[in-house]
SEGURO-374208 format. One record per atom (N, C-alpha, C): residue in one letter; x, y, z. Coordinates in pm, whole numbers, padded with zeros to 5 digits, always signed. Each point is the difference from the previous one (the first is absolute). Example, Ala and Ser with C-alpha at 12.3 -4.5 7.8 and 13.67 -1.06 7.14 Angstrom:
2
a+01319-00569+00780 a-00089+00119+00000 a+00090+00120+00000 s-00035+00105-00072 s+00082+00119+00006 s-00077+00109+00073 
# end
This chain:
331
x-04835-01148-01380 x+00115+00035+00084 x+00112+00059-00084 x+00055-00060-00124 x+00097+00080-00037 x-00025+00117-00098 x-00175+00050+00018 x-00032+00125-00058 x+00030+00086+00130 x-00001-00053+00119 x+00006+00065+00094 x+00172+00067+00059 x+00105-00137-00109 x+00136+00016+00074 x+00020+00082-00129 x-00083+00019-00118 x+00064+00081-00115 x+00105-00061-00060 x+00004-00134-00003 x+00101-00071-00084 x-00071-00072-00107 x+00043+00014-00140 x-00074+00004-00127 x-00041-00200+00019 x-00095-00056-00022 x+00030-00119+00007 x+00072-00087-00147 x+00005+00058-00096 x+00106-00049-00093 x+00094-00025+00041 x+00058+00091+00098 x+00163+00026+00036 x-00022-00129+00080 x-00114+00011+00094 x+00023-00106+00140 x+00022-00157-00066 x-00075-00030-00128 x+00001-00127-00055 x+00098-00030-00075 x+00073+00091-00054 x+00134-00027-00083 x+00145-00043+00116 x-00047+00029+00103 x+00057+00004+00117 x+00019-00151+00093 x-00102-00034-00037 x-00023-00144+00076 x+00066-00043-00033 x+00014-00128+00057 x+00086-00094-00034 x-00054-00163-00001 x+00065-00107-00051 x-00120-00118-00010 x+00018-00032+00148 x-00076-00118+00007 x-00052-00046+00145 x+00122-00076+00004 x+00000+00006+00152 x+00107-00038+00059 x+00143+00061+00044 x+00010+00163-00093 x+00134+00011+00012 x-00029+00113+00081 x+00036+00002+00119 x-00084+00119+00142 x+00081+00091+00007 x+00172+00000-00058 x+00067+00096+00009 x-00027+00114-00124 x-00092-00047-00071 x-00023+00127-00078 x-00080+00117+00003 x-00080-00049+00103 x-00068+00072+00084 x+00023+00137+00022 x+00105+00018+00079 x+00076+00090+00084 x+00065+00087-00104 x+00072-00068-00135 x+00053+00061-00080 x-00126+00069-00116 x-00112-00032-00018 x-00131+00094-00047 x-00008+00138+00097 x-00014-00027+00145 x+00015+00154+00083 x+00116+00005-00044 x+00115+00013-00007 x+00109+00055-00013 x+00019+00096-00132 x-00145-00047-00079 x+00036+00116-00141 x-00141+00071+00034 x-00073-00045+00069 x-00077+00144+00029 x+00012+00083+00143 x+00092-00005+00086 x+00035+00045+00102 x+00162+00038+00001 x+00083+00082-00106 x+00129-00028-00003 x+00100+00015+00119 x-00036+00097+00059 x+00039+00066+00129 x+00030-00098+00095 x-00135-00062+00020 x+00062-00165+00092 x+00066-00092-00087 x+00005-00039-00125 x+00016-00101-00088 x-00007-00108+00095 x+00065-00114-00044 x+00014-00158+00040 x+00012-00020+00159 x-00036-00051+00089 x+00059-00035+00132 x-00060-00142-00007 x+00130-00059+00060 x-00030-00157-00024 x-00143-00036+00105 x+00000+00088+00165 x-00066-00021+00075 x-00122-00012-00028 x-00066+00075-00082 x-00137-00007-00075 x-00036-00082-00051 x+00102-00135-00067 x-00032-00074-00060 x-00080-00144+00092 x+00030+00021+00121 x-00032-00108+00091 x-00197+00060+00032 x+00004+00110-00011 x-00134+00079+00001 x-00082-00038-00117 x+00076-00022-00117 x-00077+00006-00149 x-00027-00138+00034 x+00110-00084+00027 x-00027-00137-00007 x-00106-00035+00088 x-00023+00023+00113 x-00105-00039+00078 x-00163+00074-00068 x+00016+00108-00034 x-00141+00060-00106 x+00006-00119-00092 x+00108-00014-00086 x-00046-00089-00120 x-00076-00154+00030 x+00063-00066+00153 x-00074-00092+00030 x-00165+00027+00037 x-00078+00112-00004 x-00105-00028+00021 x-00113+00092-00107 x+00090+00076-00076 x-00089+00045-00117 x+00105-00036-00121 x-00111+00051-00118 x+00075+00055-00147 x+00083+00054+00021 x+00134+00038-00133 x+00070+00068+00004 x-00006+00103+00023 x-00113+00052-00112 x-00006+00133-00016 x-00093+00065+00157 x-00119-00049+00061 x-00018+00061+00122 x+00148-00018+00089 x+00066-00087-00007 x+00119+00002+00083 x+00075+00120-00004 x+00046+00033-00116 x+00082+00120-00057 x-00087+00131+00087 x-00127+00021-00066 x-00060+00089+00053 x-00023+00038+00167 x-00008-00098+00024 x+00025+00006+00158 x+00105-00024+00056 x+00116+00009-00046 x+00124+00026+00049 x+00035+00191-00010 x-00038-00010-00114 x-00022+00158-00012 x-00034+00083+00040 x-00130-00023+00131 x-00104+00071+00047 x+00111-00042+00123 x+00058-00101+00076 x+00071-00028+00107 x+00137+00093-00014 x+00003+00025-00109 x+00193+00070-00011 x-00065+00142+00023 x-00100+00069-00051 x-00100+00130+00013 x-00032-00010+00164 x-00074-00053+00027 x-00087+00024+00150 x+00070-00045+00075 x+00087-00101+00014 x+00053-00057+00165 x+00152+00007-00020 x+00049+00107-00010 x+00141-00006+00025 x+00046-00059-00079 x-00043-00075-00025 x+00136-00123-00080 x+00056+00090-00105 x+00003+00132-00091 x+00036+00057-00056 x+00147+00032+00025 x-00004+00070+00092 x+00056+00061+00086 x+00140-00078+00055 x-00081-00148+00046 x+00084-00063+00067 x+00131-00081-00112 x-00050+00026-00132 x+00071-00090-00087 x+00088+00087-00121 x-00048+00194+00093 x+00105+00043-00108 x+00137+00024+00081 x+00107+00021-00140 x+00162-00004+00016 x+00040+00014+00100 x-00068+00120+00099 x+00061+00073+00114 x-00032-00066+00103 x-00135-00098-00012 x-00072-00079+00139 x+00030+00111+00066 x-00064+00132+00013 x-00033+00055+00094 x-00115-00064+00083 x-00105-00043-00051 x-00133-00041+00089 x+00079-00130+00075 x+00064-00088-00017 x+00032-00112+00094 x+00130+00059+00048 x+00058+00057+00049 x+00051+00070+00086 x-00080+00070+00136 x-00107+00049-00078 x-00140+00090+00131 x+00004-00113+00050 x-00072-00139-00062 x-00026-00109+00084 x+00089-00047+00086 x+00111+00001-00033 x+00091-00065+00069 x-00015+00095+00148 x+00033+00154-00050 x+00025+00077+00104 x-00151-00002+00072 x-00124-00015+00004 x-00083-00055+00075 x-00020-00130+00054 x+00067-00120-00031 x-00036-00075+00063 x+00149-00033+00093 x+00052+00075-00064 x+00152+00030+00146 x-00034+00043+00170 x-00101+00106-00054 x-00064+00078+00075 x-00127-00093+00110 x-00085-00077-00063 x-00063-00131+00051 x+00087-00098+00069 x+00107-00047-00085 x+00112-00067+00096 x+00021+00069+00107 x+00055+00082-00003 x+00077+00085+00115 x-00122+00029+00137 x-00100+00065-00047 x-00126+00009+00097 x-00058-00133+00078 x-00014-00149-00075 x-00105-00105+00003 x+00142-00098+00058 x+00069+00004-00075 x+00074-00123+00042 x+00190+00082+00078 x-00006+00066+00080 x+00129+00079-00013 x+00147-00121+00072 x-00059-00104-00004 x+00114-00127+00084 x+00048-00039-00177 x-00087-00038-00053 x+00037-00080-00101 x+00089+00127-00127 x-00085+00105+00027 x+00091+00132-00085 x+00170+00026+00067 x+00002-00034+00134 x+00136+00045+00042 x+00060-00138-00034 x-00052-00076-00018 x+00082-00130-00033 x+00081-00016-00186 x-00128+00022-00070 x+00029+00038-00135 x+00081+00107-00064 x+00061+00081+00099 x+00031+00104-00008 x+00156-00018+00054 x+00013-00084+00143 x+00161-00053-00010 x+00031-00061-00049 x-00086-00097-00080 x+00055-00074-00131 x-00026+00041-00120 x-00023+00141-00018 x+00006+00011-00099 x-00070-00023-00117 x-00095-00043+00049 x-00084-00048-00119 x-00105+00064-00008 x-00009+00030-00113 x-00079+00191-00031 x-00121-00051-00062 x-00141+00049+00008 x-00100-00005-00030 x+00010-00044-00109 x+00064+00117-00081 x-00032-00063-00190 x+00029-00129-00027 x+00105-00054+00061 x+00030-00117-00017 x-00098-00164-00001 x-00146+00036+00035 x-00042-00096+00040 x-00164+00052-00038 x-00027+00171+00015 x-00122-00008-00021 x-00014+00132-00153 x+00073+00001-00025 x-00018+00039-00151 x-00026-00079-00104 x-00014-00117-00005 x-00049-00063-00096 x-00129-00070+00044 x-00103+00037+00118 x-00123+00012+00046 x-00030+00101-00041 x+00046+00129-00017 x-00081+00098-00070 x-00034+00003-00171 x+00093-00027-00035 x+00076-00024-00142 x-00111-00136-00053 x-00020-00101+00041 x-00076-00119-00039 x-00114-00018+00073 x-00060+00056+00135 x-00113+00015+00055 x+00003-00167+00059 x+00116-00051+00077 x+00022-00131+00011 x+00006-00078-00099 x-00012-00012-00078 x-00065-00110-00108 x+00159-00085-00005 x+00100+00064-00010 x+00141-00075+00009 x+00028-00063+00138 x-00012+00048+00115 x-00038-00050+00102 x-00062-00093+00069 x-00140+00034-00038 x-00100-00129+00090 x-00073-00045-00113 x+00002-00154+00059 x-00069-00126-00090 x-00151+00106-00019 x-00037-00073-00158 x-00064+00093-00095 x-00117+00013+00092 x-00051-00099+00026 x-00163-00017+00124 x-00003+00124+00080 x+00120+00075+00056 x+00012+00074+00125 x+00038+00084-00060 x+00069+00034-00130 x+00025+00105-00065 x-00119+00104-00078 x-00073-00120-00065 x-00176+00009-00055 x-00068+00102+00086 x+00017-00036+00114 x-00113+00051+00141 x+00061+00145+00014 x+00129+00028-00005 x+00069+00114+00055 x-00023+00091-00118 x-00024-00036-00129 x+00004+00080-00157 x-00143+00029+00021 x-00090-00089-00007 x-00155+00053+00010 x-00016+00097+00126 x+00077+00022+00069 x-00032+00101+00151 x+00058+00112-00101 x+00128+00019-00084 x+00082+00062-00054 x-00111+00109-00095 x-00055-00122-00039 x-00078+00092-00152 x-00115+00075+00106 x-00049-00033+00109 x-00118+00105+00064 x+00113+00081+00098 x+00056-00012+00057 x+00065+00114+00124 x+00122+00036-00079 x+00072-00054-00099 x+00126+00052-00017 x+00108+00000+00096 x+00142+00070-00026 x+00077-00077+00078 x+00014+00047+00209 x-00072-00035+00037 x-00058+00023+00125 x+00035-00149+00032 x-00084-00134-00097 x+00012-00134+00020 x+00138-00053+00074 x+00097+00076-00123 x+00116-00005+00014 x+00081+00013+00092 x+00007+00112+00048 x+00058+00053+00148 x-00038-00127+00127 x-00121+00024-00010 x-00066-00079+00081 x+00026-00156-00022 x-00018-00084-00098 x+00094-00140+00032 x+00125+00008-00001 x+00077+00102-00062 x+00129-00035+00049 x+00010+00014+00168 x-00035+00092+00068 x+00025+00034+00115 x-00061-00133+00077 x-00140-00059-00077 x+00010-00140+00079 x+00018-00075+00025 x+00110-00043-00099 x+00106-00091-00049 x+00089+00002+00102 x+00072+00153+00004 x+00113-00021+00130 x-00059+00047+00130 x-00111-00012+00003 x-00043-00023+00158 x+00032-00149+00036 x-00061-00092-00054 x-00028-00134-00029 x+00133-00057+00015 x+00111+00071-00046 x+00132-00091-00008 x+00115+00094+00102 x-00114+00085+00059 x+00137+00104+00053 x+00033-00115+00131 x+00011-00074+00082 x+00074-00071+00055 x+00100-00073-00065 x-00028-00083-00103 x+00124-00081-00062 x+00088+00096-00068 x-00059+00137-00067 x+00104+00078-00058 x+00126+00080+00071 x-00061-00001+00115 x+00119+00064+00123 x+00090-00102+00012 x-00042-00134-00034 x+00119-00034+00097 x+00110-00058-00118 x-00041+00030-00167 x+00104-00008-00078 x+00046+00080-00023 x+00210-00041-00115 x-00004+00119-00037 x-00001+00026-00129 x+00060+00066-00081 x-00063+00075-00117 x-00026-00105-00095 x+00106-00091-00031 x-00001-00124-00097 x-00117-00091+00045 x-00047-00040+00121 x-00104-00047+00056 x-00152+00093-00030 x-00012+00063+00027 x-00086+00146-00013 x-00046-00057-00215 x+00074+00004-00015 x-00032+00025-00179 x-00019-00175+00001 x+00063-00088+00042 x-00054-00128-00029 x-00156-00059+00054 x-00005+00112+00102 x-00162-00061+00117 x-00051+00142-00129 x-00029+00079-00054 x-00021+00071-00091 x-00081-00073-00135 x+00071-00091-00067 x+00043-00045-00115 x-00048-00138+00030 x-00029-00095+00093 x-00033-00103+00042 x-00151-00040+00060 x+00045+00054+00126 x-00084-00035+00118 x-00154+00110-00033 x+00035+00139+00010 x-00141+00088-00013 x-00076-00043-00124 x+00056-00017-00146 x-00100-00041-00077 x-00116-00090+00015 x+00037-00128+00096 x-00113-00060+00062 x-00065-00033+00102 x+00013+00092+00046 x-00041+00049+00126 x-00150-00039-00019 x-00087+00057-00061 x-00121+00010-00041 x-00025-00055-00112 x+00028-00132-00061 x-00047-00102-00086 x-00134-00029+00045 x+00019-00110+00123 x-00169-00026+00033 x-00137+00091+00014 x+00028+00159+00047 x-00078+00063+00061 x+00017+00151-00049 x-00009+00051-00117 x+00064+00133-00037 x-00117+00056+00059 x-00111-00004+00079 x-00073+00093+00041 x+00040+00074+00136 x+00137-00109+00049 x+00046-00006+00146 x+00094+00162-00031 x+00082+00049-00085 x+00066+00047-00060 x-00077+00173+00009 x-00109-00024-00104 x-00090+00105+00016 x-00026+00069+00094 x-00055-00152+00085 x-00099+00080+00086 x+00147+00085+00118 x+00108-00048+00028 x+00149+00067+00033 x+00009+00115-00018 x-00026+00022-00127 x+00035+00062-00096 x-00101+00188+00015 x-00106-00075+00063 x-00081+00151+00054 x-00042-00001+00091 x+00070-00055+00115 x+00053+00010+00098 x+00153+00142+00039 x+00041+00007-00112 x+00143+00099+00018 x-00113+00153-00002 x+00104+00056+00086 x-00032+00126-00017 x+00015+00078-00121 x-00089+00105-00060 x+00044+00046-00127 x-00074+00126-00004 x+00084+00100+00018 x-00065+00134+00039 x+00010+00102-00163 x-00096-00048-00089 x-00014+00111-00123 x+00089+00107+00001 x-00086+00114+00080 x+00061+00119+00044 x+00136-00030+00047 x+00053-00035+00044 x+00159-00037+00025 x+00092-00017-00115 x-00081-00103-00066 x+00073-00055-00116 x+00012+00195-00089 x-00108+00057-00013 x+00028+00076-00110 x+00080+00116+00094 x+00011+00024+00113 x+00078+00115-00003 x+00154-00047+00014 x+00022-00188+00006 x+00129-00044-00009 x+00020+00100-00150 x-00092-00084-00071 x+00058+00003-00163 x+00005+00194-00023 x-00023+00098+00095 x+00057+00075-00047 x+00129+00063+00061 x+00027-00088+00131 x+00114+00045+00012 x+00118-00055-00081 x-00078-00140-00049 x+00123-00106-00095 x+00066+00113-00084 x-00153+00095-00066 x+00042+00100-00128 x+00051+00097+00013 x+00034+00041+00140 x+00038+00102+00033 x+00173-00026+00019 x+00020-00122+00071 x+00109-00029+00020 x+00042-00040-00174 x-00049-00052-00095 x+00047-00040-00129 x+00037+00140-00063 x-00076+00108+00022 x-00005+00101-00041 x+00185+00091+00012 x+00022-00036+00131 x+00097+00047+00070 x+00084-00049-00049 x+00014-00189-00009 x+00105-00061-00078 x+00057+00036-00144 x-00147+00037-00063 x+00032+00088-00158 x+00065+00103-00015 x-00027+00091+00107 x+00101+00100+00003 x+00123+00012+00069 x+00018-00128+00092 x+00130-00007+00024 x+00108-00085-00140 x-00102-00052-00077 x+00047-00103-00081 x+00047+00113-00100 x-00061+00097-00044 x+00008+00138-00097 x+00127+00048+00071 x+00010-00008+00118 x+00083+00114+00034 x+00136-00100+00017 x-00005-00105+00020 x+00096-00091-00001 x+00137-00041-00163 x-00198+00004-00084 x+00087-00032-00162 x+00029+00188-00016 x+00011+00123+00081 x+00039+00094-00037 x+00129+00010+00042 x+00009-00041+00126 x+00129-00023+00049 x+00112-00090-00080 x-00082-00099-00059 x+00137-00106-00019 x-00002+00077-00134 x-00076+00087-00099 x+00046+00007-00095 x+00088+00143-00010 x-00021+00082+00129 x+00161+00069+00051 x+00063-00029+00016 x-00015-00115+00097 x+00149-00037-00009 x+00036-00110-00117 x-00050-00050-00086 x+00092-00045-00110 x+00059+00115-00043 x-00088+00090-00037 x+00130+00091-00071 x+00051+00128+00095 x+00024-00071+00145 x+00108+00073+00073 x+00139-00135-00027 x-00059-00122+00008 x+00111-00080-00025 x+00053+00067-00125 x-00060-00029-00138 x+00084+00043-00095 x+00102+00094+00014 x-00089+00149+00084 x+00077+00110-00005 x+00140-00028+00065 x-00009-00100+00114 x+00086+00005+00039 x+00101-00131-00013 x-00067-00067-00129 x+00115-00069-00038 x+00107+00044-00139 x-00128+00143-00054 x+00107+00080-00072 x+00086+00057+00075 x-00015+00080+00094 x+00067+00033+00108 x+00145-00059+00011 x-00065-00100+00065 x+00126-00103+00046 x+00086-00048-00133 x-00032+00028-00134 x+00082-00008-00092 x+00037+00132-00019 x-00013+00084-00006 x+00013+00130-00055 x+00140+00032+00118 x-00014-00070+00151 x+00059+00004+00119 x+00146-00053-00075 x-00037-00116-00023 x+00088-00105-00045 x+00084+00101-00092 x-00009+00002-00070 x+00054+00112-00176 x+00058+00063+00109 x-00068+00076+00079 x+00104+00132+00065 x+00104-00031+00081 x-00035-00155+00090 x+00084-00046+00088 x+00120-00046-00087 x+00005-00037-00092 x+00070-00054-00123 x+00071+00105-00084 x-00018+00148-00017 x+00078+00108-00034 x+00054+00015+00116 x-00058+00048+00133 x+00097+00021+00124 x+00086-00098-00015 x+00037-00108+00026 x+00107-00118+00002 x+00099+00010-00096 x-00051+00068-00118 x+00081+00036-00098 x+00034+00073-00035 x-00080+00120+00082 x+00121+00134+00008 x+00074-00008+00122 x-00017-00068+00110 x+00081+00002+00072 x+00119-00056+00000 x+00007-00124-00090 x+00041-00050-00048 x+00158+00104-00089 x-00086+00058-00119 x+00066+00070-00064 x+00055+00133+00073 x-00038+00011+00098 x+00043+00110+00088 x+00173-00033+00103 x-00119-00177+00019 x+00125-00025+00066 x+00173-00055-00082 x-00011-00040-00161 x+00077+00018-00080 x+00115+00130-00004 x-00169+00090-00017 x+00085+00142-00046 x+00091+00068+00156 x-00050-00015+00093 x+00098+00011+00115 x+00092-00054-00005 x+00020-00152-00021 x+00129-00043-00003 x+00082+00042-00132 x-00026+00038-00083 x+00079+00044-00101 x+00025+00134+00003 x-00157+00104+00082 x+00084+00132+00035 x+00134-00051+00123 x-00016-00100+00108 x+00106-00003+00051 x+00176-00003+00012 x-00071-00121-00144 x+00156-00022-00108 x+00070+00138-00042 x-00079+00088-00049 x+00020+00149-00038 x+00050+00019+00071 x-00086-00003+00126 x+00082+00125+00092 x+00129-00048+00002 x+00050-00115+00037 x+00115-00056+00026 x+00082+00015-00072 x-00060-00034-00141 x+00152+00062-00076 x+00003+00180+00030 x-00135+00055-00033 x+00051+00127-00013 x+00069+00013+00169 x+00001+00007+00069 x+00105-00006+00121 x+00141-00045-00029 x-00006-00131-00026 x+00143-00029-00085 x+00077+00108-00137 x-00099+00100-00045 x+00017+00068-00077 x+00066+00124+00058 x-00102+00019+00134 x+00028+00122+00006 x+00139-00023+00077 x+00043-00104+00109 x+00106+00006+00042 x+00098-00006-00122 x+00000-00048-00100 x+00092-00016-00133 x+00016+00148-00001 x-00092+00066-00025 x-00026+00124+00001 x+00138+00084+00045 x-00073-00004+00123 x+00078+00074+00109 x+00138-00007+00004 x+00035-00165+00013 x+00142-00034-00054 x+00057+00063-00115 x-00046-00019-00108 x+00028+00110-00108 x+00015+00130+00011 x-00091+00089+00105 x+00047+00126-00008 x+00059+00048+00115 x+00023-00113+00109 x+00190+00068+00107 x+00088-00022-00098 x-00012-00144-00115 x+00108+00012-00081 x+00073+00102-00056 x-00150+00041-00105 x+00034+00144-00094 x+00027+00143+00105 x-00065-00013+00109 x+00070+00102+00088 x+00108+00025-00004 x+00062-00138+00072 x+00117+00002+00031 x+00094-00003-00104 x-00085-00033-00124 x+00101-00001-00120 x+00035+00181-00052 x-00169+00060+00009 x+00036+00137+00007 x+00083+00062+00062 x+00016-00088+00114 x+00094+00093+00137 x+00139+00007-00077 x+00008-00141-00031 x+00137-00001-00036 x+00041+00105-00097 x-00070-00027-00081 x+00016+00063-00152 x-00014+00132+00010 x-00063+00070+00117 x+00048+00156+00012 x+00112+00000+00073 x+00054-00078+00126 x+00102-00025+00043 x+00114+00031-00085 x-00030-00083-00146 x+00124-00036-00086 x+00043+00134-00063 x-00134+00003-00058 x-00005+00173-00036 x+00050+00106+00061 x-00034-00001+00116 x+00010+00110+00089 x+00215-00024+00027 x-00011-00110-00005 x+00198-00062+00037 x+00044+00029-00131 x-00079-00010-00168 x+00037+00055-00099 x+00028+00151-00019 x-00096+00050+00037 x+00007+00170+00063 x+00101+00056+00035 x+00004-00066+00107 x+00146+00051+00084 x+00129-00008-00059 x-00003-00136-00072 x+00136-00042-00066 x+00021+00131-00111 x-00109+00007-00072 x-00013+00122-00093 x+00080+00143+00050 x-00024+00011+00127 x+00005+00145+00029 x+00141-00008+00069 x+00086-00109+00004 x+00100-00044+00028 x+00078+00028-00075 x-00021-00034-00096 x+00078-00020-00141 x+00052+00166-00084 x-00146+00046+00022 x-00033+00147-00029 x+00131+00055+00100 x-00017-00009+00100 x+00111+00133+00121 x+00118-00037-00025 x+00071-00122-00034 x+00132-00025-00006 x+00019-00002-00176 x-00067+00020-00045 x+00062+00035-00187 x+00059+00164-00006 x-00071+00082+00070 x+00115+00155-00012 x+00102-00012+00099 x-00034-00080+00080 x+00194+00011+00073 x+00128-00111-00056 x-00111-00093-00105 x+00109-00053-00022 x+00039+00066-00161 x-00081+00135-00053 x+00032+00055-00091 x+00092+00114+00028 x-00077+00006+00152 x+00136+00095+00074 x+00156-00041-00003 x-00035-00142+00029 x+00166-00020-00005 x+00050-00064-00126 x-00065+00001-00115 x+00056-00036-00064 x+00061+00131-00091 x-00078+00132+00003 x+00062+00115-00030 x+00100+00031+00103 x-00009+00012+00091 x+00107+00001+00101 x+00188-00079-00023 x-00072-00117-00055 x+00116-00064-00020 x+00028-00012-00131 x-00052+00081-00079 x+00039+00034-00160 x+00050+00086+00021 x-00062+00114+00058 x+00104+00160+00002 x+00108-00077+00044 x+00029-00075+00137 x+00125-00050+00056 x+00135-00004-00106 x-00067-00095-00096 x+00035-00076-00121 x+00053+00130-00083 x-00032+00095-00036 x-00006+00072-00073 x+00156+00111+00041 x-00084+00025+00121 x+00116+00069+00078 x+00109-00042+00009 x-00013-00130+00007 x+00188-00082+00019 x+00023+00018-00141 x-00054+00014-00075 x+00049-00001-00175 x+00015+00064-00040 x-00020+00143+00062 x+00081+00127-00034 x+00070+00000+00082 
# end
């Protein structure tokens, strides 16, 4: 077999681990499968192999189970494959049981919550080991078909008491009551169990609309991280912006500012120069009027002049006049 999985068996034996310690199991696939590495869920799988073979066939046939039945799939990072499941046996709910789906559904309590770790552990965390045993050996010949099918017969079986709780009730009749349901009689379970309807062909053209719709989500998810990573750097842009805003709103304020300074001090100006110019003005009716005068004076100097001038030959007139007089009496 492991000429067949192409894993060197040196590697597989350096790998083991001593008896007893089952979590090492999981961590041997984890260095020859890196892609899935570690999932704790596997380990409840290894552990139940290790109870009934060797290590090393254990290992090996965990290997051939992570290869052929999903479980690969179901245990890498993305759990894309237990998502399909989920979204098919939503689809079984909704069709088989649609009272108990509208019920789970106003409370809220969502599939994954209760049957994802049935896909993930193949029950084994779930139902007492006797009834878990029975459901793993159906597992290793049909694969997960088993699955679908006891879960769905599980909540046939309890869909009366589950209606009439609510969500906190729901996870305690969950967690309690269904695990032993089928202690005495796990064949009662089974035989339930293929009894459910389970239409192949259904299941696979679900799983391609699952991929079609996942498909869609990827590219809304692409187009989503394209968006937000525009708009981060529309935020930036526009929180330079809004600083660059700021700076400018902050020169406006301060030239208006300085505008509104320089107005009031051109105002002061004007005021004096007004006070100036009336000074002004006052000053020159002064000198007007000082001119007025002062040709006035002139002009009254003038006259006096030409006054002075007309009466100097008549009074030279009479002063020859009254010399000859003089003269004449003296001869």
């Amino acid at each position: 077999m492991l000429s067949q999985l192409g894993i060197p068996l040196p590697f597989v034996l350096t790998m083991m681990t001593p008896p007893g310690h089952l979590l090492m199991e999981p961590d041997a696939y984890s260095l020859v499968d890196r892609e899935v590495g570690y999932c704790q869920g596997s380990a409840f799988i290894v552990g139940l192999l290790l109870m009934q073979m060797p290590e090393e066939e254990a290992f090996c046939v965990s290997v051939r189970l992570m290869q052929e039945y999903r479980l690969r799939e179901l245990f890498k990072p993305s759990m894309a494959e237990l998502g399909l499941c989920i979204y098919q046996f939503e689809y079984l709910l909704q069709e088989q049981l649609p009272e108990l789906n509208v019920h789970f559904r106003s409370q809220s309590f969502h599939t994954s919550m209760y049957a994802s770790s049935w896909f993930l552990t193949l029950f084994l965390t779930f139902l007492p080991l006797p009834v878990a045993t029975r459901v793993f050996d159906i597992f290793m010949y049909e694969g997960l078909e088993i699955i679908f099918r006891v879960g769905m017969a599980i909540l046939q079986y309890n869909q009366t008491d589950l209606i009439q709780l609510d969500m906190e009730g729901m996870s305690q009749h969950f967690q309690k009551v269904i695990p032993h349901q089928f202690d005495s009689c796990p064949d009662k379970l089974i035989l339930r169990a293929y009894q459910v309807r389970y239409n192949p062909k259904k299941m696979k053209k679900l799983e391609k609309e699952y991929t079609t719709i996942k498909n869609k989500e990827m590219e809304e998810q692409i187009e989503i991280k394209r968006l937000r990573t525009e708009n981060r750097l529309l935020k930036q842009r526009i929180e330079t912006l809004e600083k660059e805003s700021a700076a400018l709103a902050d020169r406006l304020i301060q030239g208006q500012v300085t505008r509104a300074l320089e107005a009031e001090e051109n105002y002061g100006i004007k005021r004096e120069l007004a006070v100036v110019r009336q000074q002004c003005s006052s000053t020159s009716d002064s000198l007007q009027r000082a001119q007025d005068t002062i040709q006035e004076l002139q002009k009254h100097k003038r006259d006096l002049g030409k006054g002075v001038v007309r009466r100097t030959p008549i009074c030279r007139q009479r002063v020859q006049a009254g010399w000859v007089r003089t003269l004449g009496e003296q001869w």
